[in-house]
Structures are given as structure tokens and as C-alpha cells.
N, C-alpha and C positions, 0 to 999 in steps of 0.2 A: 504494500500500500504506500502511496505517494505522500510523504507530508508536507505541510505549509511551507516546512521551509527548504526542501527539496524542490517544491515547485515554484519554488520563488529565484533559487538559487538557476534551475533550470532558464526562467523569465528573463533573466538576467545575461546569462549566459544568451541564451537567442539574441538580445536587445544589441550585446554586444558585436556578435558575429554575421548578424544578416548584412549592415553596413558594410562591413569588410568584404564579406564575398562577394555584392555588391558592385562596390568598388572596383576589385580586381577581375571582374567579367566585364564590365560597364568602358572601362576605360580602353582597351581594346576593343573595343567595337565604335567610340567613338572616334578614337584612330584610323581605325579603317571608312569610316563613314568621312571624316574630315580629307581622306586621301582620297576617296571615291571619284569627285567629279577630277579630279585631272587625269587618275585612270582611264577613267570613260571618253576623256577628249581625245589623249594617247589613244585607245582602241578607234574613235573615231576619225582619226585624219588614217589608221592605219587602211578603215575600211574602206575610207574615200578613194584612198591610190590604189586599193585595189577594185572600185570598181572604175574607175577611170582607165585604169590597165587593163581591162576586160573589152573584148573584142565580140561583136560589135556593142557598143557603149549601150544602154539600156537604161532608162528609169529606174525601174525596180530593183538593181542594182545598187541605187543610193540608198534605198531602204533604212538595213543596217547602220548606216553611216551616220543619217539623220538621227534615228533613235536614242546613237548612243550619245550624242551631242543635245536631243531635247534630255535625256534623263542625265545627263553632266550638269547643264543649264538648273534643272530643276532640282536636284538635290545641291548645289551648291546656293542656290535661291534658301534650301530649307537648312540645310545644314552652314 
């Protein structure tokens, strides 16, 4: 059986350590998130040249390119 001050000592313990894991899961990921839109620009000028390299040149082609350049745009707007 659990008592008061087992479950308090427990309360305690949680209060301490959810912040910290937290923490240490949270901040990589806003790392990656803060690196994300240049990523995506890099993959985008990469996609551009290759559909401009593609023969014959084609619309649909740029697709890709555009995408990753609105979602660079857009997460560096949010982030």
C-alpha cells in the first residue's frame, strides 16, 4: 500500500523530471525545425536544376521544386 508520503515523495519526483525530459527531447527538435527551411531551399534549387536539366523541359516537372520552396517559405514564416 502506497502512503502519503510515498506518494508525495513520488509527486515530487514527476514534478521534477517531466521538465527535464522535456527539455532534452524538445530542444532537438527545435533545432531541426529552426534548420528546416534552409534544408528545404537547398533541396529546392537542387530540384529546380534538375528539372530544368530534364529533357524535354515540362511543367510538372517544377512540381517538386515549388513545394519544397512554399513549405521552406512557410515554416520559416512559422518557425
Amino acid at each position: 500500500m502506497v502512503t502519503l508520503l510515498t506518494l508525495c515523495i513520488i509527486c515530487l519526483v514527476v514534478v521534477v523530471l517531466i521538465p527535464v525530459v522535456l527539455a532534452i527531447i524538445g530542444l532537438p527538435f527545435l533545432l531541426l525545425m529552426g534548420l528546416l527551411p534552409w534544408l528545404l531551399r537547398v533541396a529546392g534549387v537542387v530540384l529546380l536544376l534538375r528539372a530544368l536539366f530534364e529533357k524535354p523541359v515540362r511543367g510538372e516537372n517544377f512540381i517538386p521544386a515549388i513545394a519544397a520552396f512554399a513549405l521552406s517559405l512557410l515554416l520559416g514564416w512559422l518557425f
